[in-house]
C-alpha positions in Angstrom: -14.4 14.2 9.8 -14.6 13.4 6.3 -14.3 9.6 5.1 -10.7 8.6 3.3 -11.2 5.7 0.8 -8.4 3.6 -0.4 -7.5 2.4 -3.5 -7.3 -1.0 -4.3 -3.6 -0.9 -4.5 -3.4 0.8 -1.0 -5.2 -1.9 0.4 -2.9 -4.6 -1.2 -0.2 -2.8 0.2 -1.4 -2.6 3.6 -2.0 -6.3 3.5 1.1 -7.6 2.5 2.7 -5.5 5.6 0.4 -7.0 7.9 1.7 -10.1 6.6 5.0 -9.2 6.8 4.9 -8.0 10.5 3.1 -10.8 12.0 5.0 -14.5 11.4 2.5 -17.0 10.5 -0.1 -13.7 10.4 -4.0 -14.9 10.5 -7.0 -13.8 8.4 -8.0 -11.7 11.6 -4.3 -10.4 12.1 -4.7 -9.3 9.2 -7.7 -8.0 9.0 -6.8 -5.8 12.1 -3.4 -4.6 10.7 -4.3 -3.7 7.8 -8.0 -1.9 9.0 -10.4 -4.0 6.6 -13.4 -5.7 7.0 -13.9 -9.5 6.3 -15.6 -8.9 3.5 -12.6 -6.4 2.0 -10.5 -9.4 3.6 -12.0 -11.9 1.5 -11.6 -10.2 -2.1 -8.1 -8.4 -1.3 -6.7 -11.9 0.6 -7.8 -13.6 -3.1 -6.3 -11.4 -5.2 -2.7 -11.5 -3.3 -3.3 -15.5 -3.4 -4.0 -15.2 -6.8 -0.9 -12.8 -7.6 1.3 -15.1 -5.8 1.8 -12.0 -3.5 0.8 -14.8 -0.4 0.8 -18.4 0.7 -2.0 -19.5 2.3 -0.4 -22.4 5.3 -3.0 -25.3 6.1 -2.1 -26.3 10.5 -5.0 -28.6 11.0 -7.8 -26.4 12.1 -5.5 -23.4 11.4 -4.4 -21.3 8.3 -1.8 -18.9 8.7 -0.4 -16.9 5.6 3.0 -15.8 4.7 4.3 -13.2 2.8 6.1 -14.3 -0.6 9.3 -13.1 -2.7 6.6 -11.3 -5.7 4.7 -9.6 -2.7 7.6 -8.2 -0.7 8.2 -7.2 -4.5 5.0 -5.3 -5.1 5.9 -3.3 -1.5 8.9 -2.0 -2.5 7.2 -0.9 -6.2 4.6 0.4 -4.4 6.7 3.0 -1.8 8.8 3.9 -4.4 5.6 5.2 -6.8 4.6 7.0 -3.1 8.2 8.4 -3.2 7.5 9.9 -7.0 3.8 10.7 -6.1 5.3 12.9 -3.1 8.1 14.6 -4.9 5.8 15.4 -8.0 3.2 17.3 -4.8 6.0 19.1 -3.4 7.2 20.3 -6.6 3.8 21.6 -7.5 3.7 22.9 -4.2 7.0 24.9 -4.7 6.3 26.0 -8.0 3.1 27.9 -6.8 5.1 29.5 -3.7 7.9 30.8 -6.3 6.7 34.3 -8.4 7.1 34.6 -11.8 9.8 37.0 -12.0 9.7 39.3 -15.2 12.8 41.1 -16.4 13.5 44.4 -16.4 14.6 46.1 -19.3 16.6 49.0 -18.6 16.6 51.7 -21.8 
């Protein structure tokens, strides 16, 4: 089995829906749904704080995050380049299964 790395984006992505899934979602809930380490937690969590993709909720010993307005944004931005991405494959993908057809030229 060969490994399958991510992009950045991809990761984003996956964070912000395990966000979005869990109300009130945790570091580790979110480390878990979106299949990161803490260390990939820690620099991909920033960024989406950073982006204002996030808010990071202080509950006494607690911090929960939620999922704001510009990151439900970037989701939807995000499926619909996967939506492109996959059409622009399975064009290329039906342009190799159709022959070139010459014409015939009848004398």
């Amino acid at each position: 089995m060969t490994a399958k790395y991510r992009s950045g984006d991809m990761i984003i992505n996956n964070i912000l829906s395990a966000v979005d899934r869990n109300y009130h979602a945790t570091k580790t809930k979110v480390m878990y749904g979106s299949y990161i380490s803490f260390l990939q937690a820690q620099k991909y969590m920033a960024i989406c704080l950073d982006m204002n993709f996030i808010q990071q909720i202080e509950d006494g010993d607690r911090s929960y995050y939620i999922l704001l307005p510009r990151g439900n944004e970037f989701m939807q931005a995000y499926q619909k380049i996967l939506e492109v991405k996959q059409e622009t494959e399975e064009d290329k993908v039906k342009a190799r299964l159709v022959p070139e057809v010459k014409p015939i030229h009848i004398y």
